[in-house]
N, C-alpha and C positions, 0 to 999 in steps of 0.2 A: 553184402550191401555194396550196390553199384553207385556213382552219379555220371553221367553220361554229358560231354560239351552238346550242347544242341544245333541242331542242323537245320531246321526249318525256318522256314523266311521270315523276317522280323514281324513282330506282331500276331504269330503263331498260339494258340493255345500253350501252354506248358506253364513247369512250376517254377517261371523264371528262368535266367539264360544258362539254367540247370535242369536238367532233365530226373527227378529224382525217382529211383528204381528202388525198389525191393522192402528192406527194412528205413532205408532211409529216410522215406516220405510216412512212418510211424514215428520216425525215433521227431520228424520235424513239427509232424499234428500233437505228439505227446509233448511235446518240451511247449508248445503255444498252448496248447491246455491247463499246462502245469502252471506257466506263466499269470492267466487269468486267474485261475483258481488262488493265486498266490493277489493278483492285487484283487480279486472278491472281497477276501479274506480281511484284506490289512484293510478295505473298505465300510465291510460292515465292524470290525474293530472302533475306526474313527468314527462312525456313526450311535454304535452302544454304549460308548466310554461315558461317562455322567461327569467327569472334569473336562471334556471341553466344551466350554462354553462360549468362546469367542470365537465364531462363524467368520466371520468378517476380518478377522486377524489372520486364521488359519490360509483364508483365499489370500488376502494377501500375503501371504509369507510363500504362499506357494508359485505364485504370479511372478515375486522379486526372483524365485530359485531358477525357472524359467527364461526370465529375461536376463538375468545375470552369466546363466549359460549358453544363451545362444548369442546372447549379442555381444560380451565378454571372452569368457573361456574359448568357445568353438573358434571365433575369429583369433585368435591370440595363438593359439594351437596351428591353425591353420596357417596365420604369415610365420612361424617358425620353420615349421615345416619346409612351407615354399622357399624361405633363408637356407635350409638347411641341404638342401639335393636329396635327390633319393638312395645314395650312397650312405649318406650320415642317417637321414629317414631311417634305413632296415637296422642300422646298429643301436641307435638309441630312441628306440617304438617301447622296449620290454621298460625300461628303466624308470621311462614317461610314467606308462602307465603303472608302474610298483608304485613309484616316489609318491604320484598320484594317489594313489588307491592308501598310501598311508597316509598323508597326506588329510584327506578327506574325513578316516578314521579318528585323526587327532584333532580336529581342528575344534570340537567342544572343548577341549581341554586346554588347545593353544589360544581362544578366545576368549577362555573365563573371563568373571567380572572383573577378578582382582583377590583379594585377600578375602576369606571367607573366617564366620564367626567359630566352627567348627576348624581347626588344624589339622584333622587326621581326613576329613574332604576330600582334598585332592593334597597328598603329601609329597607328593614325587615334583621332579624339576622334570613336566611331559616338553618345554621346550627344547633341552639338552635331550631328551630321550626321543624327540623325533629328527634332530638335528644328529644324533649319529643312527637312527634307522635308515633316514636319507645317505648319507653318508656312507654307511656299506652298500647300499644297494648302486650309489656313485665307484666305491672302487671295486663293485663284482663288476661290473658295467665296464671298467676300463682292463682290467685284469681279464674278461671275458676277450675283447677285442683284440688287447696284447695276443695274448693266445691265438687267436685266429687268425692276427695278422702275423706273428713267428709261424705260425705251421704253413699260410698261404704262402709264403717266401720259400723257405722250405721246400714244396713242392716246386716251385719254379724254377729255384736251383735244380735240383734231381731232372725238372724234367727239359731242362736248355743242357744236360751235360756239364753245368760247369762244376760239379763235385769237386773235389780233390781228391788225390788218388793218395793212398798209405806211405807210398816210396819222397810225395814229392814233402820238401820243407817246409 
């Protein structure tokens, strides 16, 4: 499986400013097949369920999740970034998106209402338990960088000569 930079004058037929070859242009129709089939799915779901009943609640809550992230998150994301140079950008992209992604995952649980009638509910302290998930994924982040930036130096020594030799003190 190939992908190829493309050569033809802008505006050219193709599948984007990727020319896609062989298995490629399967593995891309399969994954957007799989994609639809996957929101059909979770479509006709909301549609059969017989507990929901509030039409009009649902668009709205779906409407806020929308404007909340394009007009919030996307900009917010975006002017850090632009603060940040493309240097700090490639180091802390993976981190964003981990801390995020857990993030996202816990936020039912870091939102509850409050105290529930049941105590075994939600038993656990999930604010401390996403506060050090963040947290390691913060000092793999920095421990990663450490690393890259000792080995980059490293190579710069070795490669300017200025090693030390065994004999000197």
């Amino acid at each position: 499986m190939t992908a190829e930079r493309r050569t033809e004058p802008a505006g050219a037929p193709v599948d984007g400013p990727w020319r896609l070859t062989g298995g490629w242009r399967v593995v891309r129709y399969g994954l957007g097949a799989a994609g639809l089939a996957g929101v059909g799915f979770g479509a006709s779901l909301l549609l059969s369920d017989p507990l929901v009943r509030n039409w009009q609640g649902l668009a709205r809550w779906l409407a806020a999740a929308v404007v909340l992230h394009d007009g919030l998150l996307v900009p917010a994301v975006l002017a850090l970034a632009a603060l940040l140079g493309p240097r700090w950008r490639r180091r802390l992209r993976w981190p964003f998106v981990v801390a995020g992604s857990v993030t996202v995952v816990a936020l039912p649980v870091l939102l509850r209402p409050g105290a529930t009638a049941n105590p075994s509910v939600l038993p656990l302290d999930y604010p401390r338990g996403w506060a050090i998930s963040v947290g390691a994924v913060l000092a793999i982040a920095v421990a990663w960088s450490a690393g890259r930036w000792a080995l980059d130096r490293r190579g710069r020594r070795r490669a300017s000569g200025a090693r030390r030799s065994p004999d000197s003190p």
